[in-house]
N, CA, C and O atoms as CSV, one atom per row, in Angstrom:
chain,resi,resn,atom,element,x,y,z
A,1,UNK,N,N,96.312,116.661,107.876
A,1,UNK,CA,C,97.009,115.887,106.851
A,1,UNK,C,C,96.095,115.776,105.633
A,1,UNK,O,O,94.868,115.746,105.540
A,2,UNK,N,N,96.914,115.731,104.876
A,2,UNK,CA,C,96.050,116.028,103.031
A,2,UNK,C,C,95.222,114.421,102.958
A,2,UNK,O,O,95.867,113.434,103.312
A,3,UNK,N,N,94.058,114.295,102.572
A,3,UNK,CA,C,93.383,113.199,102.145
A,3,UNK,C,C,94.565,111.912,101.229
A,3,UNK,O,O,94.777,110.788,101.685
A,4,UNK,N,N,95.043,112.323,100.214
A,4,UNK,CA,C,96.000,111.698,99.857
A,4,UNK,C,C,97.747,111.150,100.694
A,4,UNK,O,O,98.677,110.373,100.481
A,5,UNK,N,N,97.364,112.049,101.570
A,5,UNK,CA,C,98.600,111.626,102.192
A,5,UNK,C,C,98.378,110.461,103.360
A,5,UNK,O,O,99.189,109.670,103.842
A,6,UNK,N,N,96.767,110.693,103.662
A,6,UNK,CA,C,96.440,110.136,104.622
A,6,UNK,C,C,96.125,108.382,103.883
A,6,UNK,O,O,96.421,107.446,104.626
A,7,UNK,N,N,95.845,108.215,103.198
A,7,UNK,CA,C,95.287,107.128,101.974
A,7,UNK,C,C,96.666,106.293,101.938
A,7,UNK,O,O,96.584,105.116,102.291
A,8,UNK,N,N,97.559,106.646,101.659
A,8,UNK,CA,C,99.030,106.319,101.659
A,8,UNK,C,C,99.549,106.133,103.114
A,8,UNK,O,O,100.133,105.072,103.331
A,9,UNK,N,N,99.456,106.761,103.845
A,9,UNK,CA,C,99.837,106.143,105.383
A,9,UNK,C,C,98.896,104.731,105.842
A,9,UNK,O,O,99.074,103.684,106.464
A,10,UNK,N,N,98.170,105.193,105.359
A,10,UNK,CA,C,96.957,103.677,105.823
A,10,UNK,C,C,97.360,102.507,105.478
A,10,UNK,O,O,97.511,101.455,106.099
A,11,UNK,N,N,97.627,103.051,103.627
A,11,UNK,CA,C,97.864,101.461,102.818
A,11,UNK,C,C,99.093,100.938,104.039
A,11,UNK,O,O,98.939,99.951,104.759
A,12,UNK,N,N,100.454,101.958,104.063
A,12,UNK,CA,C,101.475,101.541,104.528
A,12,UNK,C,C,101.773,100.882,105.964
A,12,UNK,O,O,102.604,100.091,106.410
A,13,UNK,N,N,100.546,101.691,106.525
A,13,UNK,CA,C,100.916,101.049,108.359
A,13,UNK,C,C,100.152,99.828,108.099
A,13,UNK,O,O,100.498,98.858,108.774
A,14,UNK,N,N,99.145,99.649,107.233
A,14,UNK,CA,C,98.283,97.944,107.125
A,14,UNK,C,C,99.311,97.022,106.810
A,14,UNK,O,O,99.610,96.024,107.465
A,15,UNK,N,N,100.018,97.572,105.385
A,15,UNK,CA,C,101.106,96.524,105.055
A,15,UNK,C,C,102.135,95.665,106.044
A,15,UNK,O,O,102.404,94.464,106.005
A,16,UNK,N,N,102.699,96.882,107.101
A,16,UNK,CA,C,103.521,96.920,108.007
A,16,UNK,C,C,103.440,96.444,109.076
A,16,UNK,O,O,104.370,95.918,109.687
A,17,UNK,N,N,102.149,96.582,109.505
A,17,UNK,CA,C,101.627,96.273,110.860
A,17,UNK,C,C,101.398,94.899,110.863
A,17,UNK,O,O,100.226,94.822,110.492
A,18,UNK,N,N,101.749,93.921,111.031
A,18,UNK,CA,C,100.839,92.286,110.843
A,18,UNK,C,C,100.618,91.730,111.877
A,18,UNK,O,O,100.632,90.521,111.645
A,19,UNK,N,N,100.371,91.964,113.140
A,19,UNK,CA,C,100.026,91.568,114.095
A,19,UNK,C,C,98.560,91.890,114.358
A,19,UNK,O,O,98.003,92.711,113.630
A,20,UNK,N,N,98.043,91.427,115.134
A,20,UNK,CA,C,96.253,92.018,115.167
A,20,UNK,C,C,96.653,92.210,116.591
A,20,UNK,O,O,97.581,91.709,117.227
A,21,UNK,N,N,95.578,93.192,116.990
A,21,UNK,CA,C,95.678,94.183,118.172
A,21,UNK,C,C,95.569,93.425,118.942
A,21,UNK,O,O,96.382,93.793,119.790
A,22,UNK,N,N,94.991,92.321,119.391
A,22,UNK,CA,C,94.621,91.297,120.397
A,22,UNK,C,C,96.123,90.477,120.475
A,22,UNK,O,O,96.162,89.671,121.404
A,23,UNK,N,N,97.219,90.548,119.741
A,23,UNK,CA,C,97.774,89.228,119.781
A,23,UNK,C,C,99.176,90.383,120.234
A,23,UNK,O,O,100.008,89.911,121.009
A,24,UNK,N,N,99.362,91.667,119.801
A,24,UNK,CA,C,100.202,92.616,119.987
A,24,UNK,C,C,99.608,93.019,121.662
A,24,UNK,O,O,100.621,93.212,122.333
A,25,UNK,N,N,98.653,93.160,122.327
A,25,UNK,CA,C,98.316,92.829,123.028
A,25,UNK,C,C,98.791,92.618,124.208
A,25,UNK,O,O,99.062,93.324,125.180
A,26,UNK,N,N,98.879,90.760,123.774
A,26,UNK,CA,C,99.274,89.929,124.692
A,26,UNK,C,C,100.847,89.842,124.326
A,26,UNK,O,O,101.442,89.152,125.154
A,27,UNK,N,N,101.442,90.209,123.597
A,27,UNK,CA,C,102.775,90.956,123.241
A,27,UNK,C,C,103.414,91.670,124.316
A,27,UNK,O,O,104.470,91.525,124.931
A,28,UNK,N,N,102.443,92.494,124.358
A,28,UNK,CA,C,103.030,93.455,125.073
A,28,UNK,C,C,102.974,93.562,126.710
A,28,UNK,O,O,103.522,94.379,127.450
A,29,UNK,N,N,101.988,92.278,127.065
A,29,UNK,CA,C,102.103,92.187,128.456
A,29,UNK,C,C,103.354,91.115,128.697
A,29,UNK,O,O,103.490,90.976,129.913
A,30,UNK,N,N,104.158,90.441,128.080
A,30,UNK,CA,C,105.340,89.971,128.170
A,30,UNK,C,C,106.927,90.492,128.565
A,30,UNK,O,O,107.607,91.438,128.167
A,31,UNK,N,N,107.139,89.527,129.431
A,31,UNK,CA,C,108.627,90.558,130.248
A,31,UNK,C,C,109.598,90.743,128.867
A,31,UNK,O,O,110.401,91.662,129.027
A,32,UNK,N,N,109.691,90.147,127.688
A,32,UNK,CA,C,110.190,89.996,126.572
A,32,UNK,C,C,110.261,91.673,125.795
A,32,UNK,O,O,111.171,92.406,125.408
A,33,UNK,N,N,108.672,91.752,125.844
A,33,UNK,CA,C,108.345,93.297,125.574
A,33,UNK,C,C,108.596,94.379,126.209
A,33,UNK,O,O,108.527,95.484,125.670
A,34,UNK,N,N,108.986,94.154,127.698
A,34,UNK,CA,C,109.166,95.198,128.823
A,34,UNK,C,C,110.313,95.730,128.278
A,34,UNK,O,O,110.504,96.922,128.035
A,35,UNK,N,N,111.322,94.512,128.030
A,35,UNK,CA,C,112.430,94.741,128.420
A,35,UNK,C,C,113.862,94.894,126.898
A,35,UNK,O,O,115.076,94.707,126.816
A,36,UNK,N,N,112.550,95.404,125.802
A,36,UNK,CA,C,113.400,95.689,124.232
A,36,UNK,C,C,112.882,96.984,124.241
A,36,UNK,O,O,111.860,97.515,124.677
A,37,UNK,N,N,113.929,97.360,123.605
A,37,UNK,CA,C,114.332,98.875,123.326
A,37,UNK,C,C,114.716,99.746,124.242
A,37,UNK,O,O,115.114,99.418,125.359
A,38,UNK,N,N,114.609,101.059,123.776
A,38,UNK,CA,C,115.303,101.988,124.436
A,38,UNK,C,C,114.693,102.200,125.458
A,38,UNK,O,O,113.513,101.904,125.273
A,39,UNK,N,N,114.998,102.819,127.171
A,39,UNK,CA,C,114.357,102.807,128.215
A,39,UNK,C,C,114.956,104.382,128.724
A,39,UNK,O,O,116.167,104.427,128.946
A,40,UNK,N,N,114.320,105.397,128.875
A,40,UNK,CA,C,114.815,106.766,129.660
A,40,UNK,C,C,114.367,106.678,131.124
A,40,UNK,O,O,113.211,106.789,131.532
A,41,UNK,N,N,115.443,106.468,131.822
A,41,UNK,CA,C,114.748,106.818,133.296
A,41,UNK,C,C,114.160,105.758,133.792
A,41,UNK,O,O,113.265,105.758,134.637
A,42,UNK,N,N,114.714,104.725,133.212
A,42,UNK,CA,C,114.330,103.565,134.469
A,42,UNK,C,C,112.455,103.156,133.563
A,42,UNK,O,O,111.899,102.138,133.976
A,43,UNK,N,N,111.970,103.699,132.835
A,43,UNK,CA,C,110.540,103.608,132.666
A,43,UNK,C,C,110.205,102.711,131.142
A,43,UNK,O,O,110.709,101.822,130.455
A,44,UNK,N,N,109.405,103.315,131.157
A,44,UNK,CA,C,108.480,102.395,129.693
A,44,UNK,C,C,109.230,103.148,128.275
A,44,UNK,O,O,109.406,104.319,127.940
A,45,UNK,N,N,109.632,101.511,127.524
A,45,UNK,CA,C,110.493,101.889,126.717
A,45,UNK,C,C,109.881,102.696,125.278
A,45,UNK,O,O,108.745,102.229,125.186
A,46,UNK,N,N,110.007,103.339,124.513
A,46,UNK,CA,C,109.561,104.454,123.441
A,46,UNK,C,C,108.579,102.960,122.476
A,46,UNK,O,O,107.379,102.957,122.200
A,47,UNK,N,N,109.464,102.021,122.213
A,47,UNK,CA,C,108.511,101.008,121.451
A,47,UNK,C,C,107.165,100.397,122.681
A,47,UNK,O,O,106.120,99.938,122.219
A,48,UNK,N,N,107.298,100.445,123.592
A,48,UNK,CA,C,106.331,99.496,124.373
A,48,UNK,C,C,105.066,100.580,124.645
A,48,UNK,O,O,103.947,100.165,124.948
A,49,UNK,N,N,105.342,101.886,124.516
A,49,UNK,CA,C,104.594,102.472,124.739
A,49,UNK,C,C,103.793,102.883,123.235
A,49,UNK,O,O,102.579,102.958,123.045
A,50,UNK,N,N,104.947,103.124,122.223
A,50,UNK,CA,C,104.379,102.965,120.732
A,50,UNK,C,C,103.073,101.772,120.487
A,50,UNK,O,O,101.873,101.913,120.252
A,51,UNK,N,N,103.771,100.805,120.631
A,51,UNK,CA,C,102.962,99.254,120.943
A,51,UNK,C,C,101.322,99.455,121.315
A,51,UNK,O,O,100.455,98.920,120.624
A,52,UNK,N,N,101.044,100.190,122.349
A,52,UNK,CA,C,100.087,100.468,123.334
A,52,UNK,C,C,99.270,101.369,122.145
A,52,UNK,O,O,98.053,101.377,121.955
A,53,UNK,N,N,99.978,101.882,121.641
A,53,UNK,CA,C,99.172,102.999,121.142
A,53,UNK,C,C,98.401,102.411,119.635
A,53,UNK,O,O,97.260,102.568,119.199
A,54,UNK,N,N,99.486,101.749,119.153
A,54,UNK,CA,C,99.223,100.942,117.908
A,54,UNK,C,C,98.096,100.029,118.294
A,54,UNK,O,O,97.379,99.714,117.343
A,55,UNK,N,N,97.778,99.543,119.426
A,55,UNK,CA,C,96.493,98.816,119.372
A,55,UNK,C,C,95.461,99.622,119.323
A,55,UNK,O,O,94.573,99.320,118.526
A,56,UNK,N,N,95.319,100.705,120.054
A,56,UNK,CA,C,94.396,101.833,120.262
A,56,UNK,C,C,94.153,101.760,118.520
A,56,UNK,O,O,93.241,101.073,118.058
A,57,UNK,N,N,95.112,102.577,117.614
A,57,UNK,CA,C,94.546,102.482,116.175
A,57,UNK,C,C,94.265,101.642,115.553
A,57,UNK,O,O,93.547,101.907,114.589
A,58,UNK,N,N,94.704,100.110,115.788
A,58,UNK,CA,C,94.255,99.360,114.974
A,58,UNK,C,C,92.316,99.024,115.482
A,58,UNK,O,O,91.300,98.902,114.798
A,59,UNK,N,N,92.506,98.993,116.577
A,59,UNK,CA,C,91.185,99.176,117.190
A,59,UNK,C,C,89.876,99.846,116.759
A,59,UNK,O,O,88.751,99.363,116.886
A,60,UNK,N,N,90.315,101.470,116.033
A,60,UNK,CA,C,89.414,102.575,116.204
A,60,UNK,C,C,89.234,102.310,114.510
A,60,UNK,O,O,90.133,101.846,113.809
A,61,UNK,N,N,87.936,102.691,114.034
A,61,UNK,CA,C,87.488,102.924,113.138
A,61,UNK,C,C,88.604,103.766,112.095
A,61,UNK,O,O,89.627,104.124,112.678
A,62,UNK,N,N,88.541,104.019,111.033
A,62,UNK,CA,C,89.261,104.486,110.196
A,62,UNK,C,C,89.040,106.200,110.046
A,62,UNK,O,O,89.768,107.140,109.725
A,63,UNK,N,N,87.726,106.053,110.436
A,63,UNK,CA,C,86.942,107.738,110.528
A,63,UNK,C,C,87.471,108.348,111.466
A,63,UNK,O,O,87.824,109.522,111.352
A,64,UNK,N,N,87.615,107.653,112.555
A,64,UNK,CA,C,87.765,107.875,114.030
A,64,UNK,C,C,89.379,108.676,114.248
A,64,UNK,O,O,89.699,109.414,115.180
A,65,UNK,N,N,90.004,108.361,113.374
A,65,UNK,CA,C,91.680,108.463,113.452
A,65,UNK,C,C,92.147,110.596,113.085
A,65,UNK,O,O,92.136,111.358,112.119
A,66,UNK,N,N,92.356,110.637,114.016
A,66,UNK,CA,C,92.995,112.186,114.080
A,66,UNK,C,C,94.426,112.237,113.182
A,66,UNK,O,O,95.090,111.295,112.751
A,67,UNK,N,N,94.650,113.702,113.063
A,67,UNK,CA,C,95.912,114.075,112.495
A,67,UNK,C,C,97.058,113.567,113.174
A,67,UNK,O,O,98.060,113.152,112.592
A,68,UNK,N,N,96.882,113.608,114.575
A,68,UNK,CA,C,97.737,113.057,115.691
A,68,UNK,C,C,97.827,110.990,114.914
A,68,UNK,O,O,98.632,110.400,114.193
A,69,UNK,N,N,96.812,110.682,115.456
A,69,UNK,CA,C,97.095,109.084,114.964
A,69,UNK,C,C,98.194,109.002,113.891
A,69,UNK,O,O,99.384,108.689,113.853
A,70,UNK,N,N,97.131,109.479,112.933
A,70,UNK,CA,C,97.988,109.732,111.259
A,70,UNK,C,C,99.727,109.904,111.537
A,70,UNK,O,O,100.492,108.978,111.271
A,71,UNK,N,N,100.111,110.960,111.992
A,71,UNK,CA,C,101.273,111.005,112.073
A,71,UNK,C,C,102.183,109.959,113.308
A,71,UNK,O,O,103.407,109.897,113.427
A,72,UNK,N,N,101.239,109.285,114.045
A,72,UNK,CA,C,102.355,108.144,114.862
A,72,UNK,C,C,102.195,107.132,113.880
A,72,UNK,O,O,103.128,106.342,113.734
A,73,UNK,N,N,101.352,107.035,113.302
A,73,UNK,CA,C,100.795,105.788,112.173
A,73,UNK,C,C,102.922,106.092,110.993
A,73,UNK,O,O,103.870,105.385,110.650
A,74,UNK,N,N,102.685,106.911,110.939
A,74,UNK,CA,C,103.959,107.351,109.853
A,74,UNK,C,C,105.407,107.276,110.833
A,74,UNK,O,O,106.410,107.246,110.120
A,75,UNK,N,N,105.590,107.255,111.747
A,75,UNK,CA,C,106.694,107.610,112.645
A,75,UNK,C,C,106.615,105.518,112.888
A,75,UNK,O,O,107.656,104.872,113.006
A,76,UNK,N,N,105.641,105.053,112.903
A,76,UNK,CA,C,105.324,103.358,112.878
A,76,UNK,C,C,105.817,102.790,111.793
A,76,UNK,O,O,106.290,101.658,111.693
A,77,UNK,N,N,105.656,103.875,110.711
A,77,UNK,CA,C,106.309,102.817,109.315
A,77,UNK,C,C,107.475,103.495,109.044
A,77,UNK,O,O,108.103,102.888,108.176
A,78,UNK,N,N,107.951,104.346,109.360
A,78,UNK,CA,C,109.402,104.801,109.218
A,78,UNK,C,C,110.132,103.526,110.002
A,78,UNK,O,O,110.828,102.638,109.510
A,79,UNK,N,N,109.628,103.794,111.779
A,79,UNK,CA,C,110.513,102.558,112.551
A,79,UNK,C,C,110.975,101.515,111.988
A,79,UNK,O,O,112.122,101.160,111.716
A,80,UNK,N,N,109.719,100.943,111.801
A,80,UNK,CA,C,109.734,99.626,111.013
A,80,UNK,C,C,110.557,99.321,109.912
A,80,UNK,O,O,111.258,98.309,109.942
A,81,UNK,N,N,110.553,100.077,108.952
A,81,UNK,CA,C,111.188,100.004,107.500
A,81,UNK,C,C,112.856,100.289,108.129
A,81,UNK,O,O,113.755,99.542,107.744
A,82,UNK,N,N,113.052,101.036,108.777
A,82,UNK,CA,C,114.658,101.301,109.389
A,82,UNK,C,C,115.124,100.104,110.055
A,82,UNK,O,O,116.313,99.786,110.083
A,83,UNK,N,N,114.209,99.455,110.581
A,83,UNK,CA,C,114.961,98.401,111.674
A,83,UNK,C,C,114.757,96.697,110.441
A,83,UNK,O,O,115.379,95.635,110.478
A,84,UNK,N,N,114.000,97.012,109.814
A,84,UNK,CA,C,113.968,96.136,108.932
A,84,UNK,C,C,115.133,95.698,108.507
A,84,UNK,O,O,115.528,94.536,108.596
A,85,UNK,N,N,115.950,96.995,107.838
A,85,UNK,CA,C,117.109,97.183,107.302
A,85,UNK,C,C,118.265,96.958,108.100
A,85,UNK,O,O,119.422,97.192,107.752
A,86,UNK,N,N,117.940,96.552,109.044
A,86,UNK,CA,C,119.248,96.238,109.847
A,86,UNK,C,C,118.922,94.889,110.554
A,86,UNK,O,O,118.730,94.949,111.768
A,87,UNK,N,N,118.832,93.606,109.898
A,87,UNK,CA,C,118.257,92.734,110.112
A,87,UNK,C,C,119.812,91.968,110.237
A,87,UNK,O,O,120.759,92.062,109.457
A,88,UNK,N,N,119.719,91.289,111.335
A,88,UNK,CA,C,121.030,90.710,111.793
A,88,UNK,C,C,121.121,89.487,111.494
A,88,UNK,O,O,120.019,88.940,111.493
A,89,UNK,N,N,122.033,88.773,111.219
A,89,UNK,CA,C,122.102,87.100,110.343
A,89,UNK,C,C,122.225,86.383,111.512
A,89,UNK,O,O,122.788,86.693,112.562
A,90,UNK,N,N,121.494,85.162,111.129
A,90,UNK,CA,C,121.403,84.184,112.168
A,90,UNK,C,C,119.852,84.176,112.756
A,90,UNK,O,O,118.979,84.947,112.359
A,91,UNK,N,N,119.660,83.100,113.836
A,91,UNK,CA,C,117.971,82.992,113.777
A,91,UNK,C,C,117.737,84.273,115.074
A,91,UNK,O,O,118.455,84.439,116.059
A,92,UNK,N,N,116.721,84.924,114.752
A,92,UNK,CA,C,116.221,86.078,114.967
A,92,UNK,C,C,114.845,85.711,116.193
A,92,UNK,O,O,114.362,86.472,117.031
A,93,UNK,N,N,114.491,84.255,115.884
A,93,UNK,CA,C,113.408,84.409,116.755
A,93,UNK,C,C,113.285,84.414,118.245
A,93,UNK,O,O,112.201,84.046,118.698
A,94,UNK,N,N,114.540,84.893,119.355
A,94,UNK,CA,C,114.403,85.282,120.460
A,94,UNK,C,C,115.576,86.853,120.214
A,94,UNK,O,O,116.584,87.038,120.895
A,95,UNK,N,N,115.373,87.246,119.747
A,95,UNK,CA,C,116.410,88.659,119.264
A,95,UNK,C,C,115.607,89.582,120.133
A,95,UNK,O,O,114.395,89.540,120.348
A,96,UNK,N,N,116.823,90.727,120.760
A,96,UNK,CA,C,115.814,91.754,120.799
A,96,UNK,C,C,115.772,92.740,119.821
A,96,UNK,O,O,115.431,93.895,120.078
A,97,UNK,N,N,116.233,92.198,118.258
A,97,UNK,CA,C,115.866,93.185,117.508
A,97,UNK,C,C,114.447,92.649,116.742
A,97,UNK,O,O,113.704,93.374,116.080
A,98,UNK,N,N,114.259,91.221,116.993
A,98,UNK,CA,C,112.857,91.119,116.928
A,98,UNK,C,C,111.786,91.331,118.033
A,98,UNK,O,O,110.663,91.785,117.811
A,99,UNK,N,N,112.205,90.995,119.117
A,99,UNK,CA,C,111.018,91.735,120.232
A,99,UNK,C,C,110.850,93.075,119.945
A,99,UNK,O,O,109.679,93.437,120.057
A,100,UNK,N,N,112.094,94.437,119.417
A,100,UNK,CA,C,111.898,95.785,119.534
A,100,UNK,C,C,110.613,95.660,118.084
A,100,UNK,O,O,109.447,96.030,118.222
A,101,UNK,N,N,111.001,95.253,117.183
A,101,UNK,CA,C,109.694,94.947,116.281
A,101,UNK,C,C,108.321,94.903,116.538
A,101,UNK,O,O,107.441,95.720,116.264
A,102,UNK,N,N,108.262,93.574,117.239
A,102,UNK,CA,C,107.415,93.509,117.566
A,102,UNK,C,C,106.434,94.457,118.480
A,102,UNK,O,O,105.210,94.340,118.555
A,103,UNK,N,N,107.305,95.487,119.203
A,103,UNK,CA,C,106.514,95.987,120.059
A,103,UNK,C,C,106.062,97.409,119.434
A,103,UNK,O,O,105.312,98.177,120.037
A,104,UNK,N,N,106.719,97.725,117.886
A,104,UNK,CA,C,105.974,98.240,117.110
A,104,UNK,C,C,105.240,98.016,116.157
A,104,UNK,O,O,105.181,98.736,115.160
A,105,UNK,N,N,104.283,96.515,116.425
A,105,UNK,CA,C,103.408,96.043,115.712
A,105,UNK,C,C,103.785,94.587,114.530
A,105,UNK,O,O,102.921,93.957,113.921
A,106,UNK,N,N,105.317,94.332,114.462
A,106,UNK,CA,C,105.447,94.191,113.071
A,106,UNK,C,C,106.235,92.980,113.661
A,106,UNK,O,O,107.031,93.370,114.516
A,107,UNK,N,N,106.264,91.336,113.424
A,107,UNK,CA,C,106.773,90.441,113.389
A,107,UNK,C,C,107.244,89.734,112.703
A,107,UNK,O,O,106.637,88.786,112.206
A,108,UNK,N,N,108.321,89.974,112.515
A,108,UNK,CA,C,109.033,89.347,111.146
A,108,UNK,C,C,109.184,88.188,110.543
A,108,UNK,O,O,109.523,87.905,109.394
A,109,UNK,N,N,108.757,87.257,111.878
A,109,UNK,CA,C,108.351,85.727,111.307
A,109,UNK,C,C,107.390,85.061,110.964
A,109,UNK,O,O,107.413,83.855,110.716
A,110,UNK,N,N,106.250,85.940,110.908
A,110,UNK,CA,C,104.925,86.525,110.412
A,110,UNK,C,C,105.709,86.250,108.737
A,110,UNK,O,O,105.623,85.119,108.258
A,111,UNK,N,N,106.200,86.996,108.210
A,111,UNK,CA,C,106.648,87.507,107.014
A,111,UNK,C,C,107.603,86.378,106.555
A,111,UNK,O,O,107.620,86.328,105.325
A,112,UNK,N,N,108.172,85.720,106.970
A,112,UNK,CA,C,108.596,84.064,106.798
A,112,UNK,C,C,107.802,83.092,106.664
A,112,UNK,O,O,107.679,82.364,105.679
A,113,UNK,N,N,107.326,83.061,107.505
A,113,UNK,CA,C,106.071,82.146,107.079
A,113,UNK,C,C,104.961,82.249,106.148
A,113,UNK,O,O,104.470,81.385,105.422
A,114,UNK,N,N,104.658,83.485,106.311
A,114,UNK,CA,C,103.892,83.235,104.562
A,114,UNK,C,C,104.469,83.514,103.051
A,114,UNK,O,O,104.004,83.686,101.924
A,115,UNK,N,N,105.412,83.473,103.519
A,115,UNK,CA,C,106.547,83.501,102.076
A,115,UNK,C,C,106.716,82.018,101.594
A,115,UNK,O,O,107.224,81.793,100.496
A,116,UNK,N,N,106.285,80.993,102.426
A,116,UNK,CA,C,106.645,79.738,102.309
A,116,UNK,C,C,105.578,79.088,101.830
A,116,UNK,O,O,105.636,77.876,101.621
């Protein structure tokens, strides 16, 4: 991935991401988290396993991050920005379109609260 492209994924998954790896974490050891999003085969759902991985990068040094990272880092802020957009009326804070969020890093009541 081009230096500039990579500079621009960073700014964007930081913006996006607002959970800290420790607290996404303990996120993700929750039956809440098991049990949002999509599931193939009875197993671990595409966000919970995303989730897992997103701590790994927020974790690793910035040097440290492969072409591979880089591009789940971008497939993280696509998710995000899509499901954003389909934000359902009414209170959201036991939703599973906010748990599926969350288990790609991003808590939306995070983003309420410091708006206030």
């Amino acid at each position: 991935m081009e230096p500039d492209r990579r500079d621009e994924t960073w700014d964007e998954f930081r913006d996006l991401v607002n959970m800290k790896p420790a607290d996404l974490e303990k996120w993700l050891a929750t039956d809440e988290s098991r049990g949002a999003g999509q599931h193939e085969d009875g197993g671990e759902s595409t966000g919970h396993a995303s989730g897992r991985r997103i701590v790994g990068i927020l974790r690793a040094g910035r040097k440290d991050l492969t072409d591979d990272d880089y591009e789940h880092m971008r497939e993280v802020v696509g998710y995000i920005r899509r499901h954003l957009a389909q934000h359902p009326s009414g209170d959201v804070r036991d939703s599973r379109w906010r748990h599926s969020l969350m288990n790609w890093g991003h808590d939306p009541l995070a983003d309420e609260s410091a708006s206030r």
